[in-house]
Structures are given as structure tokens and as C-alpha cells.
DOPADO-231376 format. One line per field, with one value per residue (C-alpha): x, y, z; residue in one letter. Coordinates in steps of 0.25 Angstrom, whole numbers, padded with zeros to 4 digits, always signed. Layout:
REM residues N
X <- (X_...)
Y <- (Y_...)
Z <- (Z_...)
residu <- (A_...)
REM end
This chain:
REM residues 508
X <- (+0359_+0359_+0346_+0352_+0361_+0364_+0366_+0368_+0371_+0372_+0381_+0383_+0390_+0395_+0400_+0406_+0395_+0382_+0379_+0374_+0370_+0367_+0366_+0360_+0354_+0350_+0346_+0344_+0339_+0345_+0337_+0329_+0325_+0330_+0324_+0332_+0326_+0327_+0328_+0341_+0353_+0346_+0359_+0354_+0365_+0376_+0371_+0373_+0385_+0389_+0384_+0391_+0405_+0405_+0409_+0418_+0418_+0423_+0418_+0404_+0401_+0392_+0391_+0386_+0385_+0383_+0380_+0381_+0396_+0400_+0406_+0419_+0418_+0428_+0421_+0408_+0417_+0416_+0402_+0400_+0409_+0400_+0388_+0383_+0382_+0374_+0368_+0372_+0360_+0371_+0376_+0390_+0392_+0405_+0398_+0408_+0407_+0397_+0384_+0390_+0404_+0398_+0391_+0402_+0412_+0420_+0417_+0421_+0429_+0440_+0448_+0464_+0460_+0450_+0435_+0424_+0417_+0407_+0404_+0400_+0392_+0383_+0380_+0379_+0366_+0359_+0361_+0354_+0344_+0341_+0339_+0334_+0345_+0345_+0356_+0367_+0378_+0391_+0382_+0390_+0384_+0385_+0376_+0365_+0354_+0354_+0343_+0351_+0362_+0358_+0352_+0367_+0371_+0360_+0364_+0381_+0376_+0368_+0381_+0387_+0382_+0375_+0368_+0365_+0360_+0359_+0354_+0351_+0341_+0339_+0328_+0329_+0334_+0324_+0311_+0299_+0302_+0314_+0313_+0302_+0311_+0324_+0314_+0310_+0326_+0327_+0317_+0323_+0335_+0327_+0324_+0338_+0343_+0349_+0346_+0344_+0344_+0338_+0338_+0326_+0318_+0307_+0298_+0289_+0300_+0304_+0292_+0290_+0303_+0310_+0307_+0312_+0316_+0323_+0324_+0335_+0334_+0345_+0354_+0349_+0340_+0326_+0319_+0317_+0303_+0300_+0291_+0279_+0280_+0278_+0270_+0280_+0274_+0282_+0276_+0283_+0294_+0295_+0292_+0305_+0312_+0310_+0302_+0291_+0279_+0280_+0264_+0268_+0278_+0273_+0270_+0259_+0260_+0252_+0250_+0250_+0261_+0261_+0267_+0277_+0289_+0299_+0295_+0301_+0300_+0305_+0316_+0326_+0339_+0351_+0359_+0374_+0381_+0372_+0366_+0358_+0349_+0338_+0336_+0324_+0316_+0307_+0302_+0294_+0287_+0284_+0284_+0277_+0280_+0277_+0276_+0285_+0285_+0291_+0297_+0294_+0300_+0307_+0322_+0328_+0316_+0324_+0319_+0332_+0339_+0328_+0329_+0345_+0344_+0334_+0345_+0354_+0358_+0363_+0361_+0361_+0369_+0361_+0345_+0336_+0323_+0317_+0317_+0310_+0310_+0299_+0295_+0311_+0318_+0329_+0344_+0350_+0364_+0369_+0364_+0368_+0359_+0350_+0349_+0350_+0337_+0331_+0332_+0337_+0339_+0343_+0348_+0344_+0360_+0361_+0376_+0381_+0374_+0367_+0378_+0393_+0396_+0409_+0403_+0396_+0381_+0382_+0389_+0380_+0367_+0374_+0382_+0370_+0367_+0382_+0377_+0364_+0374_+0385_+0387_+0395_+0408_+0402_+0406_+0395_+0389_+0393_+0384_+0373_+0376_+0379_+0363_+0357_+0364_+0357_+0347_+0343_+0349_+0341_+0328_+0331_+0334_+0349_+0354_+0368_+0377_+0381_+0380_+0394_+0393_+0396_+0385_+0392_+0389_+0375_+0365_+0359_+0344_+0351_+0360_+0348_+0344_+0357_+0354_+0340_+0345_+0354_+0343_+0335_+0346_+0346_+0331_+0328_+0312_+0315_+0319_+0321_+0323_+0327_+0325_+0324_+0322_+0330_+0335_+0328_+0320_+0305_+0308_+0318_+0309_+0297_+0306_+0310_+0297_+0293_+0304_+0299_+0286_+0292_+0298_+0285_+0278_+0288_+0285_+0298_+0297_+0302_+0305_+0306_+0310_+0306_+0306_+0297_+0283_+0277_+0288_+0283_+0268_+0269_+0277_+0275_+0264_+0265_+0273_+0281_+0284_+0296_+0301_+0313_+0315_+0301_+0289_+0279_+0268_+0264_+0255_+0248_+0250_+0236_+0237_+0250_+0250_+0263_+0255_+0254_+0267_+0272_+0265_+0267_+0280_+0280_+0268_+0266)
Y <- (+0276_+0264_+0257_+0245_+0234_+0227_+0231_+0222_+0228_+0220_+0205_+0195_+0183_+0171_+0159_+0148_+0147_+0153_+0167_+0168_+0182_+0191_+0208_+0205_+0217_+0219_+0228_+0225_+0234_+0235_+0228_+0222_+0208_+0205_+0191_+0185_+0174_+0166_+0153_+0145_+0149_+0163_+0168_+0171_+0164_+0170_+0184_+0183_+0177_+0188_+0198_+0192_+0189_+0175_+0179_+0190_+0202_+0202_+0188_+0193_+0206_+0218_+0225_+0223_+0232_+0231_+0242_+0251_+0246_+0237_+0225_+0219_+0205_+0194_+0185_+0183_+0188_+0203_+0202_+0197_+0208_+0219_+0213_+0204_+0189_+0177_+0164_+0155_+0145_+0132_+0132_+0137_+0131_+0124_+0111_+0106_+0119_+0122_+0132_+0142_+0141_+0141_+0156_+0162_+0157_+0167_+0179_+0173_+0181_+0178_+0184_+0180_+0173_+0163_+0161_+0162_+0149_+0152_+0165_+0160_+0149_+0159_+0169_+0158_+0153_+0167_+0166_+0153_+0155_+0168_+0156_+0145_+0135_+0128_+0118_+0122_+0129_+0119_+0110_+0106_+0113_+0100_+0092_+0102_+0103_+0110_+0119_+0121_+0123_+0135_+0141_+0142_+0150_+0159_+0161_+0163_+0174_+0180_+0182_+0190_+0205_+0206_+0218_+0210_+0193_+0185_+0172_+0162_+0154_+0153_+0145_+0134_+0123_+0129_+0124_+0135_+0139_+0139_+0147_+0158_+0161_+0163_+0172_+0180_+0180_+0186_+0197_+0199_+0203_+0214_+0220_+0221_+0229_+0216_+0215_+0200_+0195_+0182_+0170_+0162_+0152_+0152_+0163_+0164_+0167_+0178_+0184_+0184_+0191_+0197_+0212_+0211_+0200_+0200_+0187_+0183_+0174_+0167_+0177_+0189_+0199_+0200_+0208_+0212_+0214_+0220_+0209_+0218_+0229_+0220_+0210_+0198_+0185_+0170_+0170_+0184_+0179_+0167_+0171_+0179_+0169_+0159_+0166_+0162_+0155_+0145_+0139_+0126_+0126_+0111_+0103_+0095_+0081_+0069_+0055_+0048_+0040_+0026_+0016_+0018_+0018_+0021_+0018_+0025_+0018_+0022_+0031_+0039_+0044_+0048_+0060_+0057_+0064_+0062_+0048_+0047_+0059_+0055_+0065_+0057_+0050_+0036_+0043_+0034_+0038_+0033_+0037_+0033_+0031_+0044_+0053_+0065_+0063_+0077_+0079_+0092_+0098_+0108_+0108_+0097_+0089_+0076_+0075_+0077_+0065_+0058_+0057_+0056_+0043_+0037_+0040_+0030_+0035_+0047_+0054_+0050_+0042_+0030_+0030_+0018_+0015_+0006_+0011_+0004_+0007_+0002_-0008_-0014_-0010_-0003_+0001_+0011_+0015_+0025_+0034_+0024_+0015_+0025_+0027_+0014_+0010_+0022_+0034_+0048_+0058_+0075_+0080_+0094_+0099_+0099_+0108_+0096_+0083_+0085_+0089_+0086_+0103_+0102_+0093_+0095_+0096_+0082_+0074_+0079_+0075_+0061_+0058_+0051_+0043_+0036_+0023_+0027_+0034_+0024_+0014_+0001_+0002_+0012_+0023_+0036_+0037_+0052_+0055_+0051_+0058_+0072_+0070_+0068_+0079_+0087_+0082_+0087_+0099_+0102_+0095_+0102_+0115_+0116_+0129_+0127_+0127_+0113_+0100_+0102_+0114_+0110_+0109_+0120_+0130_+0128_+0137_+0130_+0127_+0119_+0112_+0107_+0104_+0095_+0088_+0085_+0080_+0070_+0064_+0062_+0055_+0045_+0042_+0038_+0031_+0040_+0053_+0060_+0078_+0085_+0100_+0098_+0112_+0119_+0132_+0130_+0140_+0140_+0135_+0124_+0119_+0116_+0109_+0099_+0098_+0094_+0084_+0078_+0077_+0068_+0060_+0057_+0055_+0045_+0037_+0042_+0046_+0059_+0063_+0077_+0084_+0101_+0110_+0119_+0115_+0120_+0110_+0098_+0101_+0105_+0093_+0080_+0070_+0068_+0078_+0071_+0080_+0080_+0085_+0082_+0069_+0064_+0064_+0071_+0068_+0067_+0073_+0072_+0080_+0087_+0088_+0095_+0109_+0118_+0119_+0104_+0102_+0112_+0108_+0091_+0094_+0105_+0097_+0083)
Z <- (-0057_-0067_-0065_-0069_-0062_-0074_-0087_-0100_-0113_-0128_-0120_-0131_-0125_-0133_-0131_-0141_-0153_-0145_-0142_-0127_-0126_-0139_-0134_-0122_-0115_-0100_-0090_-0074_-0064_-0051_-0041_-0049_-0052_-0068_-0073_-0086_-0094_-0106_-0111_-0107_-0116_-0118_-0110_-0098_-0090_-0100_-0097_-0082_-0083_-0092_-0081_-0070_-0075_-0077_-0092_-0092_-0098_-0112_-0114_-0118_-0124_-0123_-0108_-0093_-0083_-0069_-0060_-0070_-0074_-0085_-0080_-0084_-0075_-0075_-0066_-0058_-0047_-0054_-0052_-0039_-0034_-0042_-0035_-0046_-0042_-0051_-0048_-0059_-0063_-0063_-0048_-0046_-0034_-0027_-0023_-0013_-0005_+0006_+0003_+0010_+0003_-0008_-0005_+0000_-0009_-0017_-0007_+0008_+0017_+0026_+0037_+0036_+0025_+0035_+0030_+0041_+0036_+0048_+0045_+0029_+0034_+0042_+0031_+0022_+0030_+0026_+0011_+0013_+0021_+0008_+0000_+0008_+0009_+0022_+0019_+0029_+0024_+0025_+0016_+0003_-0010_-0019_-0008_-0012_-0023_-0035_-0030_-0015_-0022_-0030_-0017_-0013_-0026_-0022_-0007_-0014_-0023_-0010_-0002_-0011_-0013_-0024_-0033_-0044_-0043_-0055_-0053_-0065_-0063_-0049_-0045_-0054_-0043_-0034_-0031_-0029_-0015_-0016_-0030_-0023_-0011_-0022_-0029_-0017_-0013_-0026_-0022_-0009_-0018_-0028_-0012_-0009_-0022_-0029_-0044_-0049_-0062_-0062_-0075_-0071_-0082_-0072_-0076_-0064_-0054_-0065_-0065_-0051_-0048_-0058_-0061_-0076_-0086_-0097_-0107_-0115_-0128_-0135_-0127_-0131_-0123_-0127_-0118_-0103_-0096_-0083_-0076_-0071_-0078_-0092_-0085_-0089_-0090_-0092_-0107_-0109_-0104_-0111_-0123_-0124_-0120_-0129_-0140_-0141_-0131_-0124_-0122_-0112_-0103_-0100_-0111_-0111_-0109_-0111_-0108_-0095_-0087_-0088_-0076_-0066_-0071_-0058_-0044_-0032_-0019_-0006_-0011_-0001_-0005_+0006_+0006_-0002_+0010_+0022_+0022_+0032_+0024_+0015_+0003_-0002_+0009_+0005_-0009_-0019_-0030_-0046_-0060_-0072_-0087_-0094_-0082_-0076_-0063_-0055_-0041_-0035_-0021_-0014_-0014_-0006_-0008_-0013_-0028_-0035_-0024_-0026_-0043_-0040_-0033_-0041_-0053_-0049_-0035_-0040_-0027_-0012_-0003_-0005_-0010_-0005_-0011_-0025_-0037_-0048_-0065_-0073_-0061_-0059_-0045_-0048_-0043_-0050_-0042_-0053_-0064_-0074_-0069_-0068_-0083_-0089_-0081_-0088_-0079_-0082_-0074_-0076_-0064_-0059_-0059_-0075_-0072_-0059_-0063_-0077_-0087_-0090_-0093_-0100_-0110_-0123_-0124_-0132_-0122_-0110_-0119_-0122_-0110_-0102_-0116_-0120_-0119_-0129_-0137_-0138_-0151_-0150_-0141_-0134_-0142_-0142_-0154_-0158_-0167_-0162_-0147_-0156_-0164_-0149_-0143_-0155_-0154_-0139_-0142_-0151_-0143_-0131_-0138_-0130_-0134_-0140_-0153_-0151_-0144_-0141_-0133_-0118_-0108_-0099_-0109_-0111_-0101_-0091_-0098_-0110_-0099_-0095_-0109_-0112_-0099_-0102_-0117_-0111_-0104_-0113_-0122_-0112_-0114_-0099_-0096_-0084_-0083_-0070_-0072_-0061_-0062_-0077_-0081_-0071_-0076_-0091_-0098_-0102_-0114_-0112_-0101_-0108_-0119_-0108_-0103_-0118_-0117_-0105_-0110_-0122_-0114_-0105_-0118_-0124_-0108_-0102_-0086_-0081_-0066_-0065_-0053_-0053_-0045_-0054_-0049_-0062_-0070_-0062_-0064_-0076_-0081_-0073_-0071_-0056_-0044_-0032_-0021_-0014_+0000_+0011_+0001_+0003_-0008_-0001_-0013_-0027_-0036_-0051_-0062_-0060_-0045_-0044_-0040_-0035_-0021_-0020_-0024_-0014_-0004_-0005_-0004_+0009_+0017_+0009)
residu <- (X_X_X_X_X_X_X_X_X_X_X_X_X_X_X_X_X_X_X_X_X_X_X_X_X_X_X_X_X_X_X_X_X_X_X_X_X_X_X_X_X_X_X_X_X_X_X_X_X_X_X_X_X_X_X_X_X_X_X_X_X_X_X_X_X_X_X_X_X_X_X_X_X_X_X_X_X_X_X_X_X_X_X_X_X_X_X_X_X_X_X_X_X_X_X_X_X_X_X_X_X_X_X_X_X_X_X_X_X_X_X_X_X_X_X_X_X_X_X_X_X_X_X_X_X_X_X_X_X_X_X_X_X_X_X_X_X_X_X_X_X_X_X_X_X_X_X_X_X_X_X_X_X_X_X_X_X_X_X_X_X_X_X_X_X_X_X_X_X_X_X_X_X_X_X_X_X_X_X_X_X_X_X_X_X_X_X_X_X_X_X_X_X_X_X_X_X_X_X_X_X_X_X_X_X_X_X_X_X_X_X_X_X_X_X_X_X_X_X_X_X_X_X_X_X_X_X_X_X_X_X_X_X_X_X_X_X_X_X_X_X_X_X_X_X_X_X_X_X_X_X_X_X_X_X_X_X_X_X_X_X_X_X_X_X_X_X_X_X_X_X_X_X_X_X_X_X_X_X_X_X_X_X_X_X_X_X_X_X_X_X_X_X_X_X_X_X_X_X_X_X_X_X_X_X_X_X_X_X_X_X_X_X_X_X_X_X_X_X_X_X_X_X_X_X_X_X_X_X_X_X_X_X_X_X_X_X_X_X_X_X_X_X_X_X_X_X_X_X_X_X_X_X_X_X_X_X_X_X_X_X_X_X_X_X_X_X_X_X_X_X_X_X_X_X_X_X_X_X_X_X_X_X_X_X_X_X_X_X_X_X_X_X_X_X_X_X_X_X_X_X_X_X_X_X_X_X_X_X_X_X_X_X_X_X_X_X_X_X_X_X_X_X_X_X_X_X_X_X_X_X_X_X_X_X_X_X_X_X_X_X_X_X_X_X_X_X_X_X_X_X_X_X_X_X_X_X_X_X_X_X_X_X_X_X_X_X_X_X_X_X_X_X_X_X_X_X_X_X_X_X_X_X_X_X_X_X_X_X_X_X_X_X_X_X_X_X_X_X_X_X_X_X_X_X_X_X_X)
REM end
């Protein structure tokens, strides 16, 4: 009998002008948990869309096989019936459905052509109870988080029978509880017979779970190591990944913040849909010149509401509460408002609110900036939008032929990248980050934390919501917890730990 579930023999896979995968080779033992690594546009994403249909056979060459059998898919449907399912990184969602339409959509029964909604919304609370979502199941998908909304995917994938899980970078919209109990579903899943093959950039949870890695570069294969038996380490890891070593994942910073510059007071926002709800609940707080400020919490916990409605209102049925900028009391009712008083803001859903996909790579960079970019008339100045765009391309190390490529082509990590460039184009005093290196590698991560160091440096303001705790203590001069909306606390740089962080935000 084959001791392998998965087998991958010389894939090259191009698109136009790039080379994704170059002879890749792979070998994934059944029942076991099979870690793939790399830094973003290394191919990992490609190859599992290889492996699963989502590009069909002939459109790439060399061979897989599953169970033993090479696979001639047409679709991801070829898969799923073969038992193979994947959990994309960028949400697949329907977002006008309910949760559990959503998991059960594409494989419900009927009887004389009748579906038994009941009978879905029952076994639906099970997949979401796996997971640890408690929002009931009629509750619309688009009036959910980023990070709720990639526990659906996980509980859909769970309701099919599956032998072999992929799931591309899993926890990234999760917090760490809700990333440990993923880990141990995971591990619930090895117990069970199924084999998963998970794309993580967060090292630790690879080490902790995965019983082999192997790590791509520049879409080719370079090795594969069993975790315990070669005593893998992060360094080993990231070594292979980007080539050499990488000394300091936070780069020291120096100097110290100067005066306030934004002043919360009283801040509560109310739910778009149901308006007598607060989201955020009576939250004040400051920040200072030269300082990045971070919000840490567990999901739900109201950071990312809380940024939105101080970005010009751009979430919540109403917001109530004074906002002041460099001393003056401000009204800002939209994001235009918002960012000719200064501020900037990345959102943490680069795919739904952070990038315009069927454009180019230059108009994504430029399109928050016209107005900087604009000559007499108010005609854009095209050469100097194309020597920007470059010019972050090459700062931010995006990994494309050309600024014309479009945004939807690019993986995930230098989606990310464009998104961070067009920020920083606009040249805001305040920049607020949420989830700013969601699903980025090592690598790419330490570079923006470089940038975000500059900008302190030069007396720009960053707010950085995380839910990486290392990230936030790594990175920013003060901590404010969140929970249920409110701010249970704050705390210095050099008092902060992940056990006070956790619990301000459990007890307060």
C-alpha cells in the first residue's frame, strides 16, 4: 500500500510573463500533518490550486496524484468528490447568504426537489460549535468579521468528507485562542485519519503541529524536513525561505513620542443593522506624535468598529463621541474627510475593502492620491503616477513583472504590499493598520515593520490593530485592550506582557 496520499512529480505552472512553480516536487503521507512554507509569491497558493482543480489539468504541467491515482480534474468539484477539499486564504464566501447556507451550499439534499432548511440549520450548529462560532446560524455572512468569517470556511470544508484538508493560511484573522483551538481541531483531525497540508507564515504554530514541512522558494521546492526527527527550528526554516538570516524580526526603534496628537473621548458606535446595539461602548483614549499605538483583543472585541468610525463613519449606524486632531474638534462624516484632515487608514479585508482587483497595480497604488497626482485641470500627471508606483514596487519588494499587472494576480502577501504603498502615497500624519501583516511571510513583515519604524521616525502616528501579541509588543510604544466594545486597560511598552494582555482583556 502507497504510503502517500499525495504525490507531486516535476509541476511547472506559468502564467502571463512570471513562472509560478518551476519542477516542483512533493510527497504527503497519509494521516499526517504536512506544513508548506515560503515567502509570499514562492507558489504556495498556486500549487494547492493546482492540487485541487482550481486550474485544470493541461493548464499546468508535470503530474499529481492522489490516492495513488493521477488526477485529471476540471474543477474544485473533482476534488471534493475524490475527498480533497481546500480552504482558500481570501474568503470565498457568498455574503448575502446566512452561515449555515453558506456551509452547506453546493452539497444540500432535497426530497421532491424540497430542501429541509431545518434539518441544515441543526447540523450546521455542530460545525460551529468544532470551531467556536457562537453567532446563530440565520446570521447573514457579510454582517460578520474577517476573522468570523473565515471560521465559516472552516466549518463548510468540515461538512464535506474529507481525506485530504488544505488550508492556506488559517489562522491569520484569528486571534491566539482562537488560532490554539484551530491548531488542536487540526490535531483532532491527524487522530481521525485525515491528512492536512497547511500554508502557515506563522512559524510557531507550524512547529507545533506539523509533523513535516517542506519550503518553497521562488516557486521551486528546496527541501522538506521532518520536525522532530531533524529538530526544526524557525531559524532553519527561515533561512530556506528567504535565503539567508534574518537577525531581527522587530527592528529597533529610537526616540520618544512627542504631544498628543488625537484625542478620543467617550466614543461609542451602534450596530449598522440593529441600532439600539453598541459595538463600542463609551471608549476614550490618545495618541502621540511619533508613537505606534496598538489595540489588542479577542475576536469581537470592537477594535476594528472602533478605527472604522473614527475614519470618517465608515462603519456603524451612527457613532457619538468627540474627536479631536492636533487640539481641534473634529467631524469627519466620510473618508474624504477623513484624509484631507490627515488620517489614513488600511483596512484588515485587503480582497473586499483594501483593493480595486480588476485594476492595475499602478492604479491601486495611485488611486487614494489623484488629487497629489493631479496637474492643472485636474488631469493625473502620468509619468509621475507610473515613477511612484516603481518606486514602491521596488521599496516594498512586490513581486511582479510590472506595475501593470492586475491586483488580482498578485498572491495575497504583495496584495498586502500594493495596499500598504497606496498609503503611504497619500503621506497621512496618522496612519491607522489593521491586521497589517495578515498572511505575509517573515520576510515581507519585517520589511513593513521597517517602514513603520520610518515613518515614526520622520513624526508620523501609527494605530496598529493585531492580533499577533508578539507584533504588538514587538512593535508599538503603548497596548490598549479591548473587550465586548469596552477598553479594559492600557499598558507601557516595558510593562506589557502576553499574560497581562490576556488577562486586562478576560478580567480587566
Amino acid at each position: 500500500m502507497n504510503d502517500y496520499i499525495l504525490e507531486i512529480d516535476n509541476l511547472t505552472k506559468d502564467f502571463p510573463g512570471v513562472r509560478a512553480l518551476e519542477n516542483v516536487n512533493l510527497r504527503i503521507k497519509q494521516g499526517e500533518i504536512h506544513s508548506l512554507c515560503g515567502e509570499n509569491g514562492a507558489g504556495k497558493s498556486t500549487l494547492m490550486s493546482v492540487i485541487s482543480g482550481v486550474y485544470p489539468k493541461g493548464d499546468y504541467e508535470g503530474k499529481v496524484f492522489f490516492k495513488g491515482r493521477e488526477t485529471h480534474y476540471h474543477s474544485v468539484k473533482d476534488s471534493e468528490k475524490e475527498g480533497l477539499a481546500i480552504i482558500h486564504q481570501e474568503l470565498a464566501l457568498s455574503p448575502y447568504l446566512s452561515i449555515y447556507e453558506n456551509i452547506f451550499l453546493g452539497h444540500m439534499e432535497t426530497k421532491f426537489g424540497i430542501i429541509n432548511w431545518n434539518r441544515y440549520i441543526r447540523e450546521s450548529k455542530k460545525y460551529l460549535d468544532q470551531v467556536g462560532l457562537s453567532d446563530p446560524p440565520e446570521t447573514t455572512v457579510s454582517k460578520l468579521g474577517v476573522g468570523k468569517q473565515q471560521l465559516v470556511e472552516i466549518a463548510r470544508a468540515l461538512s464535506k468528507k474529507v481525506d485530504l484538508l488544505i488550508l492556506d493560511e488559517p489562522t491569520s484573522s484569528l486571534n491566539d485562542d482562537e488560532s490554539d483551538k484551530l491548531l488542536n481541531l487540526i490535531l483532532d483531525f491527524k487522530k481521525q485519519g485525515i491528512t492536512c497540508v497547511m500554508i502557515s507564515h506563522k512559524l510557531n504554530e507550524v512547529l507545533k503541529v506539523a509533523d513535516t514541512v517542506t519550503v518553497l522558494r521562488d516557486g521551486k521546492s528546496i527541501a522538506s524536513y521532518g520536525v522532530k526527527e531533524e529538530n526544526l527550528t524557525e531559524e532553519r526554516i527561515i533561512r530556506d525561505m528567504v535565503g539567508r538570516d534574518l537577525t531581527h524580526r522587530f527592528p529597533e526603534r529610537t526616540g520618544t513620542p512627542g504631544d498628543t496628537v488625537m484625542e478620543v473621548k467617550n466614543w461609542s458606535v451602534y450596530h449598522p443593522d440593529y441600532h439600539n446595539i453598541k459595538v463600542v461602548d463609551n471608549a476614550s483614549f490618545h495618541l502621540k506624535k511619533g508613537e505606534i499605538l496598538a489595540f489588542c483583543g479577542p475576536m469581537g472585541a470592537g477594535r476594528t468598529e472602533l478605527m472604522m468610525s473614527i475614519f470618517g463613519r465608515s462603519y456603524g449606524y451612527r457613532s457619538e463621541g468627540d474627536l479631536f486632531i492636533k487640539g481641534k474638534k473634529m467631524f469627519l462624516n466620510s473618508s474624504r474627510s477623513a484624509m484631507r484632515e490627515g488620517l489614513g487608514y488600511i483596512s484588515e479585508d485587503r480582497k473586499g475593502l483594501g483593493l480595486i482587483l480588476i485594476q492595475d497595480i499602478k492604479t491601486n497604488v495611485s488611486n487614494s492620491s489623484l488629487e497629489k497626482l493631479a496637474k492643472l485641470l485636474g488631469i493625473i500627471d502620468s509619468p509621475r503616477e507610473i515613477k511612484e508606483a516603481e518606486k514602491y514596487r521596488r521599496d516594498l519588494k512586490i513581486r511582479t513583472p510590472s506595475i501593470a499587472q492586475l491586483a488580482r494576480n498578485l498572491s495575497g502577501g504583495n496584495q498586502q504590499k500594493v495596499v500598504v504603498s497606496r498609503s503611504l502615497l497619500a503621506d497621512p500624519d496618522i496612519l491607522i493598520v489593521d491586521e497589517p501583516t495578515r498572511g505575509i511571510d517573515v520576510g515581507a513583515k519585517t520589511e513593513i515593520y521597517g517602514i513603520l519604524n520610518d515613518m515614526v521616525a520622520s513624526g508620523k502616528s501609527i494605530i496598529m490593530v493585531s492580533s499577533e501579541l508578539p507584533e504588538a509588543l514587538g512593535m508599538a510604544d503603548r497596548i490598549y485592550v479591548m473587550n465586548k466594545g469596552k477598553i479594559k486597560g492600557v499598558l507601557n511598552r516595558g510593562d506589557a506582557t502576553q499574560e497581562k494582555i490576556m488577562h486586562m482583556a478576560l478580567v480587566g
